[in-house]
C-alpha positions in Angstrom: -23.9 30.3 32.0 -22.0 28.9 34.9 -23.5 25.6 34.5 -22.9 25.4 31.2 -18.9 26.2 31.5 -18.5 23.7 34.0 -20.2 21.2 32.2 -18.2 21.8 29.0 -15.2 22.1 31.3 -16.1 18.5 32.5 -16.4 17.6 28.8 -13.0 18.8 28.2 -11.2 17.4 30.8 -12.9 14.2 30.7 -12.0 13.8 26.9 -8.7 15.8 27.3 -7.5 13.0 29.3 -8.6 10.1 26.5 -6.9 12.0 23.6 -3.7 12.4 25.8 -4.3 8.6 26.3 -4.5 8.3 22.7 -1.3 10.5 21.4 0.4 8.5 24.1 -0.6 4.8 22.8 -0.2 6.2 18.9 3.5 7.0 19.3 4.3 3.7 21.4 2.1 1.6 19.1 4.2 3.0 16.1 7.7 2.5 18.0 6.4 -1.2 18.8 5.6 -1.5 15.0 9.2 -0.5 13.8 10.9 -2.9 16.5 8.4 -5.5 15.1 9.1 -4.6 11.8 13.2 -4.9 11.9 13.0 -8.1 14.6 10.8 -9.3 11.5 13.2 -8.4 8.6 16.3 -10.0 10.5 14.6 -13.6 10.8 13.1 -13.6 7.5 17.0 -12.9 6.5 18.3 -15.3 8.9 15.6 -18.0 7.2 16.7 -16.6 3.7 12.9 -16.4 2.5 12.6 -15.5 -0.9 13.0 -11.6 -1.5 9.8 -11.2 -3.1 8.2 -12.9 -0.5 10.1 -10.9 2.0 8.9 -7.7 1.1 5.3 -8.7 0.6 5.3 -10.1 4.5 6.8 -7.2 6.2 4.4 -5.0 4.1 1.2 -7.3 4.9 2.6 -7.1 9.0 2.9 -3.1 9.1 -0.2 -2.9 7.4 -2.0 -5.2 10.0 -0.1 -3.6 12.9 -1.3 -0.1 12.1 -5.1 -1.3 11.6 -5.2 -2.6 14.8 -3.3 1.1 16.5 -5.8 2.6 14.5 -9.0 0.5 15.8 -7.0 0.6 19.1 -6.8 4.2 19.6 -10.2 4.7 18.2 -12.1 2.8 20.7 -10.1 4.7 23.4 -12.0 7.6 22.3 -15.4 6.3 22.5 -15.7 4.6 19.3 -17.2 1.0 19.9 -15.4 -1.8 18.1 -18.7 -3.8 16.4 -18.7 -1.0 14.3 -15.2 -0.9 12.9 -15.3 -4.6 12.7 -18.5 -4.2 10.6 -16.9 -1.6 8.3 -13.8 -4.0 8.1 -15.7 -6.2 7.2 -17.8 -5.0 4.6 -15.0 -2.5 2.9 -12.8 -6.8 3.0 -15.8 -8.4 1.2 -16.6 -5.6 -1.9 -12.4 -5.4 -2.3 -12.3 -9.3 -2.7 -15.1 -9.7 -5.2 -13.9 -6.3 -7.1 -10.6 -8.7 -7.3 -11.3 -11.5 -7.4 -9.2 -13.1 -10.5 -6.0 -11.0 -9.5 -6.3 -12.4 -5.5 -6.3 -15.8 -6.8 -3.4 -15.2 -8.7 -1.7 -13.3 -5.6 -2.7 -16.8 -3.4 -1.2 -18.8 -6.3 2.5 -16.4 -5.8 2.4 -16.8 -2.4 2.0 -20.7 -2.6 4.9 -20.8 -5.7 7.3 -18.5 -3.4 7.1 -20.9 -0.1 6.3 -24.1 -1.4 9.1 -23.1 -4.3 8.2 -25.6 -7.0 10.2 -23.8 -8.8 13.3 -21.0 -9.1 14.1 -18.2 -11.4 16.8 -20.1 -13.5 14.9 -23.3 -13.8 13.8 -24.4 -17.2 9.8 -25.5 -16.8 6.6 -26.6 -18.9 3.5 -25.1 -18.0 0.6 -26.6 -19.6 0.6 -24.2 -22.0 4.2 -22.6 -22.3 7.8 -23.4 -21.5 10.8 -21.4 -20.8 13.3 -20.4 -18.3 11.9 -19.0 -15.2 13.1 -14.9 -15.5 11.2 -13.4 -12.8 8.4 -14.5 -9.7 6.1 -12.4 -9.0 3.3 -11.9 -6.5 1.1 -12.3 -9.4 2.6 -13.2 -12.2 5.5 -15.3 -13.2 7.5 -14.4 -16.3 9.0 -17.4 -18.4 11.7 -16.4 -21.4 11.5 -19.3 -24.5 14.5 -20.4 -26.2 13.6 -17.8 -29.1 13.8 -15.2 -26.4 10.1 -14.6 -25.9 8.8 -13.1 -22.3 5.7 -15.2 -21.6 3.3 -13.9 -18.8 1.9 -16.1 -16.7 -0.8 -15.9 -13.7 0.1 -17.4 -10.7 -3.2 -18.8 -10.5 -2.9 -20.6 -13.5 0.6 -21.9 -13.0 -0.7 -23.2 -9.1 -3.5 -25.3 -10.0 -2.1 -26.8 -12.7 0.9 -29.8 -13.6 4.6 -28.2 -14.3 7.1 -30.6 -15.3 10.7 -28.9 -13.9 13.7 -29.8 -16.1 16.3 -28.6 -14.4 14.9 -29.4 -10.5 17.4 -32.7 -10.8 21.4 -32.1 -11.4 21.1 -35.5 -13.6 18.6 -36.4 -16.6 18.4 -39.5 -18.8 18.3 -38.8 -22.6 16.4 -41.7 -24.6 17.2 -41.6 -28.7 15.6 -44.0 -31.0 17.0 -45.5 -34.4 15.6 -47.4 -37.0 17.5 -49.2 -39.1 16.8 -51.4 -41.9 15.7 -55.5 -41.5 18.6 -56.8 -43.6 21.1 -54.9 -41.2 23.1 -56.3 -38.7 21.8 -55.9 -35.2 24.8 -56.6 -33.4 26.6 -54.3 -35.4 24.4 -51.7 -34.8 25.0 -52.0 -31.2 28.4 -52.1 -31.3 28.2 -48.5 -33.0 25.7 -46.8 -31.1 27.7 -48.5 -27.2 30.9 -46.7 -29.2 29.3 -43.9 -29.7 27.4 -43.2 -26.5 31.2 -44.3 -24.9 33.1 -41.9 -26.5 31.1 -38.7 -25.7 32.7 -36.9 -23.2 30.0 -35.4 -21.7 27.6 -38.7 -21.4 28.3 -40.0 -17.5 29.9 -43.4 -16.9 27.3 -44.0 -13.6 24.9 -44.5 -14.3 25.7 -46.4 -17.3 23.8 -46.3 -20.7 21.4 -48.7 -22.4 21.5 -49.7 -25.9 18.5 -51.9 -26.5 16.2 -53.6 -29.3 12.7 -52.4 -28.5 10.9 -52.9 -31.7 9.7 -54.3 -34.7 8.2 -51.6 -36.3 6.3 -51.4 -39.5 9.6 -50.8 -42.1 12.7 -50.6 -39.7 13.9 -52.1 -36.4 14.3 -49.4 -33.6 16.9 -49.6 -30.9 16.8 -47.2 -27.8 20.0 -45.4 -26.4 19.2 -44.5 -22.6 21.9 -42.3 -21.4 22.5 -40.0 -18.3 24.2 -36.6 -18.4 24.3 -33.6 -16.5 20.7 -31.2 -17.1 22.6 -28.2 -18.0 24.4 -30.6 -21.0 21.1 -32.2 -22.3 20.5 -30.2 -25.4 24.0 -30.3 -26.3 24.6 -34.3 -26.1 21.3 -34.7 -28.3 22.0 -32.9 -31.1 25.6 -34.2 -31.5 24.4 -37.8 -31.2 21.9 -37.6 -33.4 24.7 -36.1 -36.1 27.4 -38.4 -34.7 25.0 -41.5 -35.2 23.8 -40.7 -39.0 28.0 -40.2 -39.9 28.9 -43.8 -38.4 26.1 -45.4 -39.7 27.2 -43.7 -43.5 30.1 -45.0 -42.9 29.4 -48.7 -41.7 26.5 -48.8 -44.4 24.2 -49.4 -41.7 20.8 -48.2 -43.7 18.1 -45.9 -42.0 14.9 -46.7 -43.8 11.9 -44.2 -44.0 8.3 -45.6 -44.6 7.8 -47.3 -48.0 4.6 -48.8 -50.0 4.9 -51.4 -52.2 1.9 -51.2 -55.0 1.3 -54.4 -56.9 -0.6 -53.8 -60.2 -3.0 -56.4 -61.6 -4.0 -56.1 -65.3 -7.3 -57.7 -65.5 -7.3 -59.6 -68.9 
């Protein structure tokens, strides 16, 4: 009896001592984690990272901080690490094959909120959509169409493939094309569309447009108007130059043609 009370007395003081050891390191590890956390919060501020980005990284960090308090205090108390890594390990590869499809599209946020393509605000083609960027997401990005549609994208899809951004550039060139009939005058029609594209208030002076001949096409002679403007005025300039340019050309009797066929009939006699 005696020698089993002072071997379990050996038992408890010998593992009384550990778990004090253990409380000890838990409550430092977690005030270290905190300091971490808020040293952390205040560069990523300082840096102004992306707020979505922000939170997923300070959340990713306090996660990996308390595994390793966890594992820490754990082998303090006997535990031998091979094991933990192996359950780490295994419990890692079953979550990343159960989600597979949504971590590549979490990989694909991460890339679009660092490398930053793109910015909510910013008017983009996809290979499949385009809108105005309305939200990033960790795993989705969220595009609204001119006809007010919310399109939902995956990251993954929007990563690994081409995305032309309109408004990446404060300037963009807007090319129009006119036909105009073969018996017109040429020179005439250049002097309307340089006194057009001269007038409009919102066209810049510098760079300064192009009016050109670039075509003898199969029932009308095409010009090209090349002319810069600011990217948030695009839409605008088009559609009044295209209406501008069919009233002056009314009115200088300068014809658009459309596509004709001339039939000859033969009578055999």
């Amino acid at each position: 009896m005696n020698l089993n009370f002072e071997a379990l007395s050996e038992l408890v003081i010998s593992y009384g001592a550990k778990v004090i050891q253990a409380i000890i390191v838990f409550f430092i590890g977690r005030f270290l984690i905190k300091k971490v956390i808020i040293m952390t919060e205040k560069m990523l501020e300082r840096e102004n990272v992306d707020k979505s980005l922000h939170k997923f990284l300070l959340s990713l960090i306090k996660v990996g901080l308390q595994v390793l308090l966890i594992v820490t205090i754990a082998t303090m108390l006997g535990a031998k690490m091979a094991s933990f890594v192996a359950i780490i390990g295994s419990a890692g590869l079953a979550i990343g094959l159960a989600l597979q499809g949504s971590l590549s599209n979490f990989a694909g946020g991460v890339l679009i909120l660092v490398l930053k393509p793109f910015k909510v605000g910013d008017y983009i083609e996809t290979s499949s959509h385009s809108g105005t960027v309305d939200e990033i997401q960790l795993f989705y990005t969220i595009l609204k169409t001119i006809d007010n549609k919310n399109v939902v994208i995956p990251n993954s899809t929007v990563s690994n493939n081409s995305i032309v951004n309109y408004t990446a550039n404060s300037t963009r060139r807007i090319d129009f094309k006119f036909g105009v009939g073969y018996d017109d005058d040429i020179f005439k029609v250049k002097e309307v569309l340089n006194r057009i594209a001269d007038e409009h208030p919102l066209i810049l002076k510098d760079p300064e447009h192009q009016v050109v001949l670039s075509e003898h096409g199969d029932s009308s002679v095409n010009f090209v108007v090349k002319a810069w403007c600011n990217a948030e005025d695009y839409w605008t300039i088009y559609y009044e130059v295209m209406e501008k340019v069919k009233v002056e050309f009314d009115k200088q009797g300068i014809n658009i043609p459309y596509p004709q066929m001339d039939v000859h009939m033969v009578s055999n006699k």
